[in-house]
Residue, then its C-alpha position, 0 to 999 in steps of 0.5 A: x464499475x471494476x477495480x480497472x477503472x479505477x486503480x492506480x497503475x503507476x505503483x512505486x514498489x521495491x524490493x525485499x532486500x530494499x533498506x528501511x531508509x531507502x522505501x521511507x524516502x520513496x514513500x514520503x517522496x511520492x506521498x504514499x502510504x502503502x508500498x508493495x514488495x515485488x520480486x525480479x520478476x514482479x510478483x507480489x510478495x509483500x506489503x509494507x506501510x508507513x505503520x509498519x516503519x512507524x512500528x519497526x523504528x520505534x520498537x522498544x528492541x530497535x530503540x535500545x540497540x540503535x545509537x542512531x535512527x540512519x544507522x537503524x534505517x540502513x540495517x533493517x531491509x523491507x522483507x524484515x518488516x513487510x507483510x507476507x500473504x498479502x490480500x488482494x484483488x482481480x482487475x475485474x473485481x467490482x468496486x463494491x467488493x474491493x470496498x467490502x473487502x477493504x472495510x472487512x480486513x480494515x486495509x488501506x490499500x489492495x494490491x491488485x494482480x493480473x496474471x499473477x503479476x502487480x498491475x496496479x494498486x487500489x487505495x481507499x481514496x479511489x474507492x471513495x472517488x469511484x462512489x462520490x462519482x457514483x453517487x453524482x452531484x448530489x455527493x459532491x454537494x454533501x462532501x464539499x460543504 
């Protein structure tokens, strides 16, 4: 089983310049957890997470200059707070890698690129899917219990 068969390919992204109010609304909006950030020419240059908002909003030099978090939300964009040099995976990586990739980097979410271009995103809740399948109906009998 690859990565393919089991990413997301509708992925909600922005762009760096996108203000903090604008990706916690699309986030909450699409019950996600991980955006990444494309360029024009949806290239992959960034990653931000609802940590990275928690963490950016919440920071001692935020909280001492904001008068208000809506005043902070629009100041701050997505490239001041993503991550850059984001790890991720091939389509046709096996699942089995993507899992021990995750685990070993403890990433929620793997950006996954074809032709140097966002083609889907891989999440720990479709590793876990992709291995309770696997596994069969002895798995869904343990996890439903």
């Amino acid at each position: 089983m690859t990565v393919r068969d089991r990413m997301s390919r509708r992925v909600a992204t922005v762009r760096p310049d996108t203000n903090l109010g604008d990706a916690a609304t699309l986030m909450r909006t699409r019950k996600i957890r991980h955006l990444p950030v494309v360029d024009g020419g949806g290239r992959l240059v960034g990653m931000v997470t609802a940590r990275d908002l928690r963490q950016a909003l919440f920071a001692p030099a935020v909280q001492a200059d904001a008068e208000d978090l809506l005043s902070v939300l629009q100041a701050l964009s997505v490239g001041d707070i993503m991550t850059r040099g984001v790890v991720s995976v091939r389509a046709a990586t096996s699942i089995r890698d993507a899992a021990r990739l995750m685990h070993e980097r403890k990433l929620g979410a793997l950006p996954v690129l074809e032709r140097e271009r966002l083609a889907g995103i891989l999440t720990e809740t479709d590793v876990l899917r992709a291995f309770q399948d696997m596994l069969g109906p002895a798995a869904t009998a343990v996890i439903s219990r």
